[in-house]
N, C-alpha and C positions, 0 to 999 in steps of 0.2 A: 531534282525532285519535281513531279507533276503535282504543282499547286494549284487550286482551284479556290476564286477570292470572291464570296456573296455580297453584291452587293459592288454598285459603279460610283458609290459617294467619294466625298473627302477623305475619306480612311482605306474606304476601297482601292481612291486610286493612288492612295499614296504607298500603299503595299504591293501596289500592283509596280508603280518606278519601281521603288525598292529591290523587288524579289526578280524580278523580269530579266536581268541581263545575268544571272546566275542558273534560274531555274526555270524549268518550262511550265508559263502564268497560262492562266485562261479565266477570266471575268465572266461570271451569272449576273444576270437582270432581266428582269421580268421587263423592263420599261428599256428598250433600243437605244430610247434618244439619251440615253444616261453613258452609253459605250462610246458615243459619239468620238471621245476627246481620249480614251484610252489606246495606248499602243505597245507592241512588241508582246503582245497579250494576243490570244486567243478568245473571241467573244461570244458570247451563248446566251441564246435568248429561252431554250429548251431543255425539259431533264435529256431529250435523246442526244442530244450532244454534250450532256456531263457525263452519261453513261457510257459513251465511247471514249468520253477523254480519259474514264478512268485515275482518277487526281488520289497521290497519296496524302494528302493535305488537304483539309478546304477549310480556310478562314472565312469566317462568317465576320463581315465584318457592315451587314445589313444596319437600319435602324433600330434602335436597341427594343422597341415596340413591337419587331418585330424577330428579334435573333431566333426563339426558340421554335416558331412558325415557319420561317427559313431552312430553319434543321429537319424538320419534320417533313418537310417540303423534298429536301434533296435528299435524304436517307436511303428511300430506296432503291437511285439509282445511283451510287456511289458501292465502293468493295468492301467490305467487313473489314479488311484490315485497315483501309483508310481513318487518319487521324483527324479529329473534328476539332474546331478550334473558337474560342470567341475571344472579343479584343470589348468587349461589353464593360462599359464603367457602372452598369448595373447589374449584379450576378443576382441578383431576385430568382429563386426557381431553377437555376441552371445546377446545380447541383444535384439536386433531384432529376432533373432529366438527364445529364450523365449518367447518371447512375442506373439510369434506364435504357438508356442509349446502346449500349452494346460494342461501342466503339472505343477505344483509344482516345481522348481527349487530353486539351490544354488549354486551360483560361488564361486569359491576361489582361494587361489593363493598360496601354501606355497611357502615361498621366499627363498629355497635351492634344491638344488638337489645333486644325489649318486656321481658328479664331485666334488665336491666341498665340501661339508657338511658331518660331523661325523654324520652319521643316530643314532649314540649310546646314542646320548647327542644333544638334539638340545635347550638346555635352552637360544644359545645366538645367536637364529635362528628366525625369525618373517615369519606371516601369512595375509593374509589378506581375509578380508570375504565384498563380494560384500554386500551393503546393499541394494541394492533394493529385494535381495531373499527375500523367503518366510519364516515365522519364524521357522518353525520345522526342516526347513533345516539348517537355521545359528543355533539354537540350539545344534541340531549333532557335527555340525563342532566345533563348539567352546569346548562343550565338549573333543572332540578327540583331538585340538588342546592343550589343557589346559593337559591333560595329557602328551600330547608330552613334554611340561611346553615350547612351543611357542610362542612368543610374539604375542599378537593378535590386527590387527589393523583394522578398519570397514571402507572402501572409499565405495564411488558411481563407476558405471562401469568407466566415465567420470574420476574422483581423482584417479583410480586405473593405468587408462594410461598414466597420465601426471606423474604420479609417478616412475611407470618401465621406462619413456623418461629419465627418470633421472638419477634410483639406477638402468639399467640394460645397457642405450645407449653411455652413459659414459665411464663406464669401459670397455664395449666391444668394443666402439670404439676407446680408448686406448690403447688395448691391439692388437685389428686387425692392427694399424697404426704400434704400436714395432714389431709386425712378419710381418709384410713386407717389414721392415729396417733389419730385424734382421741379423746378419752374423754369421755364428757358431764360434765359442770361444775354443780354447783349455784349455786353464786356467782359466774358468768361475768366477765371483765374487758370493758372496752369494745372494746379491739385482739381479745381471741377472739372475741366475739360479731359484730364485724367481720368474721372470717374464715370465720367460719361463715355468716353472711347469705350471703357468696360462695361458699361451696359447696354452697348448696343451693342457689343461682340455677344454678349451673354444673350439677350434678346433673339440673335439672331439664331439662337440653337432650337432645335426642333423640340415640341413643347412637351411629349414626351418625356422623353430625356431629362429634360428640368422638372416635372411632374415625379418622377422614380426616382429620380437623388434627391428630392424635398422628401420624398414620403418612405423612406429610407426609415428603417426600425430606431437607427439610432439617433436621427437628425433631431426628435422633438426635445430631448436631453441637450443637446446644442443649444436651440432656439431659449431653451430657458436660463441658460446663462446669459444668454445674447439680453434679453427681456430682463435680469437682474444688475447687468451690468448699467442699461441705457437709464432704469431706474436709480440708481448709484450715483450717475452723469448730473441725469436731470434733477436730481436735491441738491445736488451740489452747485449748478448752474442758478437755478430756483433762487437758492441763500448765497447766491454769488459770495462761496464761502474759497476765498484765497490759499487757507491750508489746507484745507481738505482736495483742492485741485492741485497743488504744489506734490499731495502725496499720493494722489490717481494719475496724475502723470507719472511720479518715479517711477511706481507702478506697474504702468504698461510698457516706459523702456525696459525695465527688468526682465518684462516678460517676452520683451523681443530678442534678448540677446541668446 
């Protein structure tokens, strides 16, 4: 298959290993010095050279600020049958531009990225495939993902948001609250220097991105739990009251298991 991959970032080139020694890649980017380091890929700095590549595929797999601008961008030099695709952990809007689009699509989401996730092994790493696509696209992906050996999970655009409000607004807004308390430590413990590895991983994401899964329709329903529970904490901390922390511990192993 002739895949065409927007976008020379972390994801771009990690789709671009991937897919390259199976299928014939070819890489978009406006910005050269981003193809630098890409190979056994075809590189395109022009729509006239995506328009002769002809790609039955193009994974947009741009910065998510700019996925839908991307698509709008390559549309018209791309074939009507060609299948449009985003790897976007924010589906904001994309739905409605499908639906506009005129194309054959398939959303997805792999649930890691090059911060955080062993690219070497991702067996205890999960995916998720929009189900409203169209089937030759979830096809694809599921294959590709199965090889990754992926966990692969199927929501609506609708279960895929209320899901990242959850598994993405959470712990980022967790970890945004500890680095902005944080104080630097000369003698660090292993659980903070933990905590800190992950917020300069988090830190280091494009601000974006951290901006559109904070402001995620269902994140602020999160945050008020997060705010009912530290209130909970802190009366109990407050009345250094012994049973009451004896039973907010049980508690929250409970709710881990």
């Amino acid at each position: 298959m002739k895949i065409l991959i927007l976008g020379a970032g972390k994801m771009g080139a990690f789709f671009c290993d991937v897919l390259s020694f199976k299928h014939e890649v070819g890489v978009f980017d406006t910005n050269p010095q981003k193809l630098r380091f890409t190979f056994n890929t075809q590189r395109m700095t022009t729509y006239e050279e995506v328009a002769e590549f002809k790609p039955e595929l193009v994974i947009n797999a741009a910065t998510v600020k700019y996925t839908i601008s991307a698509f709008e961008a390559i549309l018209p030099h791309i074939p009507e049958t060609c299948i449009i695709s985003d790897i976007a952990s924010v589906k904001t809007g994309l739905a409605e531009f499908y639906a506009k689009s005129k194309h054959p699509f398939v959303s997805t989401h792999p649930m890691f990225g090059p911060t955080f996730a062993s690219l070497s092994n991702l067996s205890s790493e999960n995916a998720i495939i929009i189900s409203e696509s169209d089937h030759m696209g979830k096809v694809f992906f599921k294959d590709l993902y199965n090889e990754l050996h992926l966990n692969i999970r199927e929501y609506t655009f609708q279960e895929h948001d209320e899901t990242i409000a959850f598994s993405l607004s959470i712990p980022f807004a967790s970890t945004l609250v500890f680095a902005s308390v944080m104080k630097h430590q000369e003698a660090p413990g292993t659980t903070f220097k933990r905590h800190m590895a992950i917020a300069h991983g988090l830190m280091s994401e494009d601000d974006y991105l951290l901006q559109e899964i904070m402001f995620n329709p269902y994140t602020s329903e999160q945050l008020e739990k997060i705010q009912q529970q530290l209130s909970t904490l802190q009366e109990i901390v407050k009345n250094r009251d012994s049973e009451s922390m004896k039973k907010y511990l049980d508690a929250v192993r409970e709710n881990l298991k």
